[in-house]
C-alpha positions as CSV (number, residue, x, y, z in Angstrom):
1,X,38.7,45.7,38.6
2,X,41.3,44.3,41.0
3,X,44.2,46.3,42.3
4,X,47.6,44.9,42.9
5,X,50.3,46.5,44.1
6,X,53.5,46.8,42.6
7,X,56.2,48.7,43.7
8,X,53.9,50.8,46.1
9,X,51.6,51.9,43.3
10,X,48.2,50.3,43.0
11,X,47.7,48.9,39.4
12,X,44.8,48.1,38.1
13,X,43.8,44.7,36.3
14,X,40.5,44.3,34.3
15,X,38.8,40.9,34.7
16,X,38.9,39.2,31.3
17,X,35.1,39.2,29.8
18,X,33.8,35.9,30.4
19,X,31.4,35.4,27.2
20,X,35.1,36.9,25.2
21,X,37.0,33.9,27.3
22,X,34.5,31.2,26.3
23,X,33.8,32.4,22.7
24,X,37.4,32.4,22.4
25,X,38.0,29.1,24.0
26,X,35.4,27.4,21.9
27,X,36.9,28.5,17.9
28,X,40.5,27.3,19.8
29,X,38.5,24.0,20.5
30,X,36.4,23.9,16.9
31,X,39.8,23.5,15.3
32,X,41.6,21.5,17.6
33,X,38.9,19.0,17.7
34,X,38.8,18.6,14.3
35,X,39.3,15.1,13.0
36,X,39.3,14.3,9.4
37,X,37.8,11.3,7.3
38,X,39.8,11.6,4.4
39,X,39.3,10.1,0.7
40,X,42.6,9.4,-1.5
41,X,41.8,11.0,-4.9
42,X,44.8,9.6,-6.1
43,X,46.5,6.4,-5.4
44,X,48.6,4.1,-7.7
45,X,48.0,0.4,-6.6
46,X,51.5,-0.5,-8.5
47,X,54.8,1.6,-9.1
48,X,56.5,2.4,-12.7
49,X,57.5,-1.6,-12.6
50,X,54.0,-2.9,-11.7
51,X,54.8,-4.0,-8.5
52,X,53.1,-3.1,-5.1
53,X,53.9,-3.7,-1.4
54,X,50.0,-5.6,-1.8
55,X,46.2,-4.8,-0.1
56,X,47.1,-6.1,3.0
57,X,49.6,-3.0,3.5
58,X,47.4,-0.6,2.1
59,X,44.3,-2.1,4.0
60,X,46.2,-1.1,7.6
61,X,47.2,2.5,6.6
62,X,44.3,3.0,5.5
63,X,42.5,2.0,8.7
64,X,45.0,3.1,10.5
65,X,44.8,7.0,9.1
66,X,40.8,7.5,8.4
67,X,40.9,7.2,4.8
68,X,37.8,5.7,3.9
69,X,38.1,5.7,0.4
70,X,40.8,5.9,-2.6
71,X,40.9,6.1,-6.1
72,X,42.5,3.0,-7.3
73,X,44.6,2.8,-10.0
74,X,47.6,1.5,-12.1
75,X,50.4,3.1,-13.9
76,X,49.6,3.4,-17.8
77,X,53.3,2.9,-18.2
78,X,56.5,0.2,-17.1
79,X,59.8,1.4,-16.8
80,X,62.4,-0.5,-19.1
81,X,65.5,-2.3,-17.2
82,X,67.6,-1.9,-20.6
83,X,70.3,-4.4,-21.5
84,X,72.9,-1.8,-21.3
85,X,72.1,-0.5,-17.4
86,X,73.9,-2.5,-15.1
87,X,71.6,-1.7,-12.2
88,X,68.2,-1.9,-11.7
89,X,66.4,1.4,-11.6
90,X,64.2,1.9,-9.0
91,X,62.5,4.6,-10.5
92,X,61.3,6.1,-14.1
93,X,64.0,8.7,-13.5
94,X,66.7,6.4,-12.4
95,X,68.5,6.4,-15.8
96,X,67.8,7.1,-19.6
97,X,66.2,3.4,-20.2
98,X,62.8,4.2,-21.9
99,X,59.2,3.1,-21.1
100,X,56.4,1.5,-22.6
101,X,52.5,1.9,-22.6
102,X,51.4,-0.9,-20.6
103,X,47.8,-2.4,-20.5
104,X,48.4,-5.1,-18.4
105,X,48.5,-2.4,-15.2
106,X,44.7,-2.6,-15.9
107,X,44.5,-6.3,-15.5
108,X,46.2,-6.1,-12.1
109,X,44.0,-3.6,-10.5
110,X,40.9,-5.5,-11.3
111,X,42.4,-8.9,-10.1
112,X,43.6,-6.7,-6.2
113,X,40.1,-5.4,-6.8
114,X,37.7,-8.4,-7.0
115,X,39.8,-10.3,-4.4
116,X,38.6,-7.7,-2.0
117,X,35.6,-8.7,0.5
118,X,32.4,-7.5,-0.5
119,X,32.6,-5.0,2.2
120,X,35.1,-3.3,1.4
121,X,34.9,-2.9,-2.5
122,X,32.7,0.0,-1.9
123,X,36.1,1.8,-0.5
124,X,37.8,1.1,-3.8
125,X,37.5,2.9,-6.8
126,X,39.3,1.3,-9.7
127,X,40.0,4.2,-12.7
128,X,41.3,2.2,-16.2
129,X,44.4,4.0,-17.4
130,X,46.7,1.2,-19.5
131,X,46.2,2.6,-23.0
132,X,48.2,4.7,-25.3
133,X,46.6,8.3,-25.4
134,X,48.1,8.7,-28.9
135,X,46.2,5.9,-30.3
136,X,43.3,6.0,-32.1
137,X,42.3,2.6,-31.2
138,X,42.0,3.3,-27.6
139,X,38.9,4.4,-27.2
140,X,38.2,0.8,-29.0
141,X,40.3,-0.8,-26.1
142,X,38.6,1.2,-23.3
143,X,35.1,0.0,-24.5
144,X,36.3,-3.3,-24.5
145,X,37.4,-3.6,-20.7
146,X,34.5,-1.3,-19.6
147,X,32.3,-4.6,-21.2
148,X,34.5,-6.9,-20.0
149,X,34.4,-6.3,-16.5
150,X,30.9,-4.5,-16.4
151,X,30.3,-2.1,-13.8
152,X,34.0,-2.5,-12.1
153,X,35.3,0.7,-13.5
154,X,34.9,4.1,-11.9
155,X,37.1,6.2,-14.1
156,X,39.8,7.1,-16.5
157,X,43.1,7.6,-15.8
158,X,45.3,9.1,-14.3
159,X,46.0,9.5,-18.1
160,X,49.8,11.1,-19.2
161,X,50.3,13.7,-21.1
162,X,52.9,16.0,-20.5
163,X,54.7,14.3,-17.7
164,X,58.6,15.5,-16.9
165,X,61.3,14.0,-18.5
166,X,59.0,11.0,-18.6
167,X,57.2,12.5,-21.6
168,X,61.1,11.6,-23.2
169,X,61.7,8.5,-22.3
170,X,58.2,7.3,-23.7
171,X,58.7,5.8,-27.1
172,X,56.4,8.2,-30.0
173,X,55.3,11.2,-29.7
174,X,54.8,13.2,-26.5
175,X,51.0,13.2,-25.9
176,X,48.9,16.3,-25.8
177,X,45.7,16.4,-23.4
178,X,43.8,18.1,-27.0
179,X,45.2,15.1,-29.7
180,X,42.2,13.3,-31.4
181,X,43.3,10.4,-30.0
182,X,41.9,11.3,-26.6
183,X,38.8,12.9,-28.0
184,X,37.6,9.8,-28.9
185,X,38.1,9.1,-25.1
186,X,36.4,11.4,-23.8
187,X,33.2,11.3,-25.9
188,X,33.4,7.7,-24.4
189,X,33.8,8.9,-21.0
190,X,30.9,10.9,-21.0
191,X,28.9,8.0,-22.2
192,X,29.4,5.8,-19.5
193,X,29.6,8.8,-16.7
194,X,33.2,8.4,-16.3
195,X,35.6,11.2,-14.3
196,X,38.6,11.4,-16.2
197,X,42.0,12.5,-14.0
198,X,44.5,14.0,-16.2
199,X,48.3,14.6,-15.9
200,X,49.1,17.5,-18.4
201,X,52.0,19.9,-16.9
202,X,51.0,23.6,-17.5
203,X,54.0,24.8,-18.7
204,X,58.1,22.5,-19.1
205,X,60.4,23.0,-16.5
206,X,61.7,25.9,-18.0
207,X,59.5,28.1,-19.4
208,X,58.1,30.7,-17.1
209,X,54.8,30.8,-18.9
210,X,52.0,28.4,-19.0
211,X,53.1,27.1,-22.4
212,X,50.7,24.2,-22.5
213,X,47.8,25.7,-20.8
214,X,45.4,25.5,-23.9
215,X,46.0,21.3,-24.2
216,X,44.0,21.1,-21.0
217,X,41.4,23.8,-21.5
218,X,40.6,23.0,-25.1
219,X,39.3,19.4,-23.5
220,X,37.5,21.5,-20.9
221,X,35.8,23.2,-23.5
222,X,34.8,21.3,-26.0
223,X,33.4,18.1,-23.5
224,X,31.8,19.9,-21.4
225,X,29.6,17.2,-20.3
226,X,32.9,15.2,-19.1
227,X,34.0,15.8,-15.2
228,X,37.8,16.1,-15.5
229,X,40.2,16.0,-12.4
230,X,43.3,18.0,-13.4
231,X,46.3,16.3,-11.5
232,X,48.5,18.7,-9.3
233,X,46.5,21.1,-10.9
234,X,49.5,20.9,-13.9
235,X,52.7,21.0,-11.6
236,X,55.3,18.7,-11.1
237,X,58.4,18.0,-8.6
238,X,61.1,18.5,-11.5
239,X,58.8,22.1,-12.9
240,X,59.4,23.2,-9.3
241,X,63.1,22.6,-9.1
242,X,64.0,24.7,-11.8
243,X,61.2,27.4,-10.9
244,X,59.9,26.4,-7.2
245,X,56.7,28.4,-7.4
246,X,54.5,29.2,-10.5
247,X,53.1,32.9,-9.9
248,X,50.4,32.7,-12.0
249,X,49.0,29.3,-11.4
250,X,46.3,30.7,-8.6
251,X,44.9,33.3,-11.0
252,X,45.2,31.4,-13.8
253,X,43.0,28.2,-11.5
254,X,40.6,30.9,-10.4
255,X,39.5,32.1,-13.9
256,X,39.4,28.2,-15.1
257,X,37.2,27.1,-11.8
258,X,34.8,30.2,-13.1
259,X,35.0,29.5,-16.6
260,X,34.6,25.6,-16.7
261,X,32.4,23.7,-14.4
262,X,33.7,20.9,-15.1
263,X,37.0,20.9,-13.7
264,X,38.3,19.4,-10.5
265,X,41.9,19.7,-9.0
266,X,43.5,16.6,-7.1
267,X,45.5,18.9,-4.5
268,X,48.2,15.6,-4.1
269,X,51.7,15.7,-4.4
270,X,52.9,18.9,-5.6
271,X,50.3,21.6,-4.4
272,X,50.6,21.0,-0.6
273,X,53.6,23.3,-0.9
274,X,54.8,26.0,-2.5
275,X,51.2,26.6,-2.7
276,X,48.6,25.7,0.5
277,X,51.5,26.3,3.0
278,X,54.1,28.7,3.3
279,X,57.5,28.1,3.9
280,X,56.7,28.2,7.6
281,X,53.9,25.9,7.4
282,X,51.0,28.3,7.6
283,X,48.2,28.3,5.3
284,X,48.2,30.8,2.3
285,X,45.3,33.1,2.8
286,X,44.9,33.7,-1.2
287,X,44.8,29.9,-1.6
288,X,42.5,29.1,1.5
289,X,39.8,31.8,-0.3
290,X,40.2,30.2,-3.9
291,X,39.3,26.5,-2.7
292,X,36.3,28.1,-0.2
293,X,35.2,30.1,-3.1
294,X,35.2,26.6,-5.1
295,X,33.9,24.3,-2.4
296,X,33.0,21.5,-4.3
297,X,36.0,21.2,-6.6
298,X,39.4,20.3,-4.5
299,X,40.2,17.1,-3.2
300,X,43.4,15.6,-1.4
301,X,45.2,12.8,-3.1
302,X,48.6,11.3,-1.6
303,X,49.7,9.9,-5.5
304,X,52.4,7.2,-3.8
305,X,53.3,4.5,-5.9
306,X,53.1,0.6,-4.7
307,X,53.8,1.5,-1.3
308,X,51.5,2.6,1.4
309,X,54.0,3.3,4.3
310,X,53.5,7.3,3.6
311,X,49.7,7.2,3.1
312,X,49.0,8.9,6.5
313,X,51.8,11.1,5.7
314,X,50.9,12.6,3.1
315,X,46.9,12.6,3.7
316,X,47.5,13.8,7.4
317,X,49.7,16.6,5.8
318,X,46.8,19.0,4.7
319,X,45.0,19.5,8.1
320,X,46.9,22.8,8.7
321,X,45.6,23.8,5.7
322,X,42.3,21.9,6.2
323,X,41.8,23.5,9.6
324,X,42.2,27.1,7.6
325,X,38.7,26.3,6.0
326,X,34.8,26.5,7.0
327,X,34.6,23.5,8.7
328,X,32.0,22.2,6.5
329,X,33.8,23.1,3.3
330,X,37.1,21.3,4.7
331,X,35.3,18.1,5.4
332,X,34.1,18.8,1.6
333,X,37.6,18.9,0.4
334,X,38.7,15.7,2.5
335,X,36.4,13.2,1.5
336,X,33.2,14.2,-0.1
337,X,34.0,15.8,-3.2
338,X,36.3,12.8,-4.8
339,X,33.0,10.8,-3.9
340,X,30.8,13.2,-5.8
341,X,32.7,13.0,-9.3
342,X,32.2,9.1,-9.7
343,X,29.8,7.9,-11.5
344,X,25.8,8.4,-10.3
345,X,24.9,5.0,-10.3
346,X,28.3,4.4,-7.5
347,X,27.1,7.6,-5.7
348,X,23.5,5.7,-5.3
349,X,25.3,2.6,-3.8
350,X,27.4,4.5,-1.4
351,X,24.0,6.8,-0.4
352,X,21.9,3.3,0.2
């Protein structure tokens, strides 16, 4: 004890204990040091037009922000410039034009795909998605380009189902995650050990109950030999400006993730907030036990569309909430677990 005086009066000042100083020092340092390999659960190659900004742009962010891996995919749909619109829209949303189920997004990704180097295919993981999930035949179609192209595809999707006011604009019927139609899929899927990423909203942008909760458990249940990754774990940009947060989806995840081991949520877009973060940017303690409870069943997605600029962005975005987690288990939710729901036989290549 040291004694300094202040004042005339002799204060005393206890030494700091060293092993308390350096234990201290070192968890400071376990997070700090931290650096992340990340794998891109979900990525769309081309935008709602089926265009892209091209692999040479996507190539450099990628180096240039550790993600070693993405899920590589089209859009199942192209946005309609109708006759009527006197601009250009530059987005689904951008006016009341419909869209269209578009196959040819399938075509594209394979071509970007096999014009890869040989080295660096095993970064890419094409998922099929240009079918019409209200169709009958499209399990038909499906087996076709899986024989086509043998071996090239990883997985299914990201299929649309209840998507915003996209579900609208699409010409029939709004698709449903549980229609016979997609059965047929998924009986498929599991046949060739296929993941299949799924885009069903939990509930419309104004109901504050999970109105459509039963389209993506009934799958769940009744294939339960199918791995299924349910996109923004069922929330959307447009659900959230009506209702910002969904109060029940963490309970409502937590019973699924014990009830169904086959379900996966992609964390992209929508989740990062109102849900991992707070409004100050600090991790959500209920949120950070949930995915360490469920180690193996998160993974980080950026979903950006054609263009790459924002793909360190959005990726780099989770390490406050990555540096919340075990170590071990963050590293888990990074990279490893998008790699462990492909297919066995890409697993064994990427192990060798």
């Amino acid at each position: 004890m040291l004694l300094v005086p202040s004042g005339g009066l002799a204060l005393p000042i206890r030494r700091p204990i060293p092993w308390l100083l350096a234990l201290s020092a070192m968890l400071a340092c376990s997070v700090q040091a931290r650096e992340y390999r990340y794998s891109d659960a979900h990525l769309h190659y081309v935008d709602f037009f089926q265009e892209s900004a091209g692999m040479d742009e996507l190539l450099e962010k990628m180096a240039q922000n550790n993600v070693d891996h993405v899920m590589f995919s089209g859009i199942p749909v192209a946005k309609k410039w109708d006759e009527d619109e006197p601009k250009r829209p530059r987005y689904y949303a951008g006016d009341d034009a419909n869209a269209y189920w578009y196959s040819a997004t399938d075509v594209f990704i394979a071509a970007a795909y096999k014009r890869l180097p040989a080295e660096q295919r095993k970064r890419f993981h094409p998922f099929l998605s240009g079918f019409n999930p209200n169709d009958k035949n499209a399990d038909a179609h499906i087996r076709r380009m899986l024989e086509l192209d043998p071996g090239l595809w990883q997985g299914i999707g990201e299929v649309f189902t209840r998507h915003d006011d996209l579900t609208a604009l699409i010409h029939g019927r709004a698709p449903r995650a549980n229609n016979e139609a997609l059965a047929r899929v998924y009986h498929l899927a599991a046949e060739y050990d296929l993941p299949v990423m799924l885009h069903s909203n939990i509930t419309s942008k104004r109901e504050r109950e999970p109105i459509y909760l039963e389209e993506i458990e009934a799958p769940l249940r009744n294939h339960p030999h199918v791995r299924f990754i349910w996109a923004h774990a069922g929330t959307s940009a447009e659900i959230h400006r009506h209702q910002e947060k969904l109060d029940y989806l963490l309970a409502t995840l937590e019973r699924m993730l014990g009830q169904y081991p086959n379900l996966y949520i992609d964390l992209s877009w929508t989740m990062l907030r109102p849900y991992l973060l707070d409004e100050n940017g600090k991790p959500d303690e209920k949120w950070v036990q949930l995915v360490s409870s469920y180690p193996e069943r998160f993974m980080l997605g950026s979903d950006v569309v054609g263009r790459f600029a924002s793909l360190g962005e959005y990726m780099k975005g989770f390490d406050p909430f990555l540096d919340a987690l075990p170590e071990e288990v963050a590293h888990k939710v990074a990279r490893d677990n998008f790699l462990s729901v492909l297919p066995r036989r890409v697993q064994a290549e990427l192990d060798r």
